[in-house]
C-alpha positions as CSV (number, residue, x, y, z in Angstrom):
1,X,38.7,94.6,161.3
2,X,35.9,93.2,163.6
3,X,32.7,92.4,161.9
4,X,31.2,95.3,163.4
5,X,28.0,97.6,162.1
6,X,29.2,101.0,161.8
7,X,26.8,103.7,160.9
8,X,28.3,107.4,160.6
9,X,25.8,110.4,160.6
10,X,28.9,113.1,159.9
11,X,32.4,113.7,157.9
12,X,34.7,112.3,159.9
13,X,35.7,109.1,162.5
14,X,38.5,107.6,163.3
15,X,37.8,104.4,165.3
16,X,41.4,102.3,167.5
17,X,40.2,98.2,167.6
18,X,42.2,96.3,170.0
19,X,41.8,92.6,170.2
20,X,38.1,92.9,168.2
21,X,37.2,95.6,170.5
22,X,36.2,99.2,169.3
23,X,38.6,100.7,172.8
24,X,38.8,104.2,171.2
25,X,36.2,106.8,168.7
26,X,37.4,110.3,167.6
27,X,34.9,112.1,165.8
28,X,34.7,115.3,163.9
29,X,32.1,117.2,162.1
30,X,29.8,114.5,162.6
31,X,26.3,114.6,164.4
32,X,26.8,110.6,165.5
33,X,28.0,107.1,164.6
34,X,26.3,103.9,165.7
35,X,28.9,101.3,166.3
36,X,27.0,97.9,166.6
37,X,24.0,99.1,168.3
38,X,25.6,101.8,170.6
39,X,25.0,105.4,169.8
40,X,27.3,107.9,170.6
41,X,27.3,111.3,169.9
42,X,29.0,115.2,170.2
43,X,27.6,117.6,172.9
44,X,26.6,119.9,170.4
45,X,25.9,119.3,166.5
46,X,28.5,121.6,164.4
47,X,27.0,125.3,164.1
48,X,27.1,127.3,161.2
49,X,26.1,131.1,161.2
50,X,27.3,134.4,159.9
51,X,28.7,137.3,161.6
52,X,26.0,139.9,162.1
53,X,28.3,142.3,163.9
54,X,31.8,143.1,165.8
55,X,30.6,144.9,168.9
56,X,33.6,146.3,169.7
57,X,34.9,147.1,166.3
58,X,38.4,146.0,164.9
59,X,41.4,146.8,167.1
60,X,44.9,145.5,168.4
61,X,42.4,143.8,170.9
62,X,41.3,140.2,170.7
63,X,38.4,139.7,168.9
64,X,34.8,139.7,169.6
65,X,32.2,138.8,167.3
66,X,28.1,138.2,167.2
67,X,26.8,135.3,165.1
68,X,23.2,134.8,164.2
69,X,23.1,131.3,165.6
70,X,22.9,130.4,169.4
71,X,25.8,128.7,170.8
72,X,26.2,126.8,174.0
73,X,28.5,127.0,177.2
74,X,30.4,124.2,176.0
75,X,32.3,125.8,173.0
76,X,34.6,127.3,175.2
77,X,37.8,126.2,174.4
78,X,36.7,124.6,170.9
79,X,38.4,125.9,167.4
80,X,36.3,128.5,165.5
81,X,37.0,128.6,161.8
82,X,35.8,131.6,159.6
83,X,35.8,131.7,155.7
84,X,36.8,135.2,154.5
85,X,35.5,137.1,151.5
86,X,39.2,137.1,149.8
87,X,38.2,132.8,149.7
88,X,40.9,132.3,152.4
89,X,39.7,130.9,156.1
90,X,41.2,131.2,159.4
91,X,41.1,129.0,162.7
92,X,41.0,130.8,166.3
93,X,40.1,129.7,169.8
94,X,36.4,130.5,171.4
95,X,37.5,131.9,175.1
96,X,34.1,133.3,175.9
97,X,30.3,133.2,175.0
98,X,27.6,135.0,176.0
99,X,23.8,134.8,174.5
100,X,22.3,138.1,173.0
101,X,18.7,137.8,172.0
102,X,18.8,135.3,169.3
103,X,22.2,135.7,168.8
104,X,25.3,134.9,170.3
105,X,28.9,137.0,171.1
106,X,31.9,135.3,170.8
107,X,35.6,136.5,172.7
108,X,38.2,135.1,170.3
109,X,41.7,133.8,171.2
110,X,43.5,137.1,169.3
111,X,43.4,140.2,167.3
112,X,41.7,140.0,163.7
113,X,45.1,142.1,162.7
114,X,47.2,141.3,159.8
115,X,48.8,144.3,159.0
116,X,49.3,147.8,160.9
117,X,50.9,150.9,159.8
118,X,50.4,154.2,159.7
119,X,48.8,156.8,156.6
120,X,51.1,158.7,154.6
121,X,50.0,161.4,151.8
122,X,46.3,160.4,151.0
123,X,45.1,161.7,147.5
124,X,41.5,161.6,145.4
125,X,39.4,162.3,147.4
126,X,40.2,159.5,150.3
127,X,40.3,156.4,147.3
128,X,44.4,156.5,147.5
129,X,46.8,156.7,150.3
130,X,50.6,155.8,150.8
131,X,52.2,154.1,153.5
132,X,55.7,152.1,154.4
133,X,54.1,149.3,156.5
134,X,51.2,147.3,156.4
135,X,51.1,145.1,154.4
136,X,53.2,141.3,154.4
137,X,55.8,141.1,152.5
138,X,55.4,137.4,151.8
139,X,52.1,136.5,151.3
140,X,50.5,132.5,151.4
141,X,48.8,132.6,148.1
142,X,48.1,134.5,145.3
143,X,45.2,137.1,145.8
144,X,45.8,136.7,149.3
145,X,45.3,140.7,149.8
146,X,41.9,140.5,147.7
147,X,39.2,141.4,149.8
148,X,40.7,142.6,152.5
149,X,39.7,145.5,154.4
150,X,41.2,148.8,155.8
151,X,40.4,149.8,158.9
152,X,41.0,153.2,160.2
153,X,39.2,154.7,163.1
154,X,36.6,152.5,163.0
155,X,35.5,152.7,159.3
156,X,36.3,149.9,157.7
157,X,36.5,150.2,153.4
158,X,37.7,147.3,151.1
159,X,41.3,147.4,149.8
160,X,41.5,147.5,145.9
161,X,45.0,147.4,145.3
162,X,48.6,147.3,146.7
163,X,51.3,148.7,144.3
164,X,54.8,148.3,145.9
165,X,57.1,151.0,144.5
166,X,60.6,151.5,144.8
167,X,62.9,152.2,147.2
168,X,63.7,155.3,145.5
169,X,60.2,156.9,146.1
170,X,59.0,158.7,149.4
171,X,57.0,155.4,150.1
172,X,56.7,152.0,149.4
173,X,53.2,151.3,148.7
174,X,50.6,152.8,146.7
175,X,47.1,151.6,147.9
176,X,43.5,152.3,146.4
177,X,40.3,151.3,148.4
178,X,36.8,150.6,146.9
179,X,35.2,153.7,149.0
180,X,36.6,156.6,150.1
181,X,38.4,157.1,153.5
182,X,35.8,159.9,154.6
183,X,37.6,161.3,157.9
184,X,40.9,159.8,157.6
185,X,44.2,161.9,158.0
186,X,47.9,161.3,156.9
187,X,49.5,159.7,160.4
188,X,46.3,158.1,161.5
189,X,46.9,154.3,162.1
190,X,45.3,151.3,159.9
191,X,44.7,147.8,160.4
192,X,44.5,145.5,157.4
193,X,41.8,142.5,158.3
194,X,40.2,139.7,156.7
195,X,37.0,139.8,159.2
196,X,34.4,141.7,158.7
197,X,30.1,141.7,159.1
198,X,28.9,138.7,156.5
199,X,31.7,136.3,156.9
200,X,31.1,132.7,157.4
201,X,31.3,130.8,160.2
202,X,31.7,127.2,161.4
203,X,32.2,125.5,164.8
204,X,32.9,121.5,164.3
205,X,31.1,119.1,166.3
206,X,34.3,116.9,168.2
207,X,33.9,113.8,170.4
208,X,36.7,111.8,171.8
209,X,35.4,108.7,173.1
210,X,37.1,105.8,175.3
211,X,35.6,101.9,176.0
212,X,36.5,99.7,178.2
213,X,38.9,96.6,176.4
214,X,35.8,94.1,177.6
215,X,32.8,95.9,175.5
216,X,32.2,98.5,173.3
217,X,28.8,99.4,175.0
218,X,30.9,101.3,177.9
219,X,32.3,104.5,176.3
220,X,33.3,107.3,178.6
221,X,32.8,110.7,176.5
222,X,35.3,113.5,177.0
């Protein structure tokens, strides 16, 4: 490796030499790296925030969301991750921003949907309901259903349990939510979802950076 003084303000760089030259710099997560004397950095440092609030609800539609940090033009096209309260994260595509006071909406690439069915018999008081779709068969981990929510005309209630029952009954699952489902009535659709108000989210700084094969002090940032 060339004898070169490399200084990385970040997580993560992955640097191409090619006959002692530094030709090519991909960065992620990282605010800058200094690579013998020349600086180079993101457009933007990574942003953190929370969501504050889902102006449009949750729906079939895709997603829009408001963060409480300001976000610029530029992350249009960048990858959005969010960390859900069940511990699990997801990855989606920024199509659109626009500032709101101090804040700042964001039009995601999709619908926050996992699940969609439709109420069967509901029963105490709102806290159970039964359904035959819904909820994935297969899911990625264990606990993977913990946390999520149940939305159903725009009220939104944290699922407690999922019993699947047997073929044999009327329907297959059993589910009990943390609240009750105030105005909710058997035949009314649901969306399960892992977004919701309080969720954590993260947009990663990313550089990809190109010299000339003469000197290292001529990058081209793209």
């Amino acid at each position: 490796m060339p004898d070169y003084d490399i200084q990385l303000n970040g997580r993560f760089a992955a640097i191409r030499f090619r006959n002692g030259v530094a030709e090519h710099v991909l960065l992620a997560d990282t605010d800058s790296i200094t690579i013998d004397g020349t600086p180079l950095q993101p457009e933007f440092p990574t942003i953190q925030g929370s969501i504050v609030a889902l102006p449009e609800g949750l729906s079939e539609e895709k997603l829009l969301i408001e963060i409480d940090q300001p976000v610029p033009a530029a992350a249009v096209g960048r990858v959005l991750t969010i960390d859900h309260r069940n511990g699990s994260g997801s990855a989606w595509c920024i199509e659109a921003v626009e500032p709101a006071g101090d804040n700042t909406r964001l039009r995601l690439s999709r619908s926050p949907r996992e699940g969609y069915g439709r109420l069967g018999k509901i029963e105490q008081a709102g806290r159970v309901f039964y359904a035959n779709s819904g909820f994935p068969v297969v899911s990625p981990f264990d606990g993977f259903r913990d946390g999520m929510w149940i939305s159903v005309k725009g009220e939104r209630v944290l699922l407690e349990t999922v019993q699947e029952q047997s073929r044999a009954q009327p329907y297959l699952y059993k589910v009990t939510v943390l609240t009750p489902l105030a105005d909710a009535e058997p035949g009314d659709a649901f969306l399960l979802v892992r977004v919701n108000t309080g969720d954590e989210v993260i947009i990663p700084s990313t550089l990809s950076s190109t010299a000339s094969r003469t000197s290292v002090r001529n990058f081209a940032v793209f």
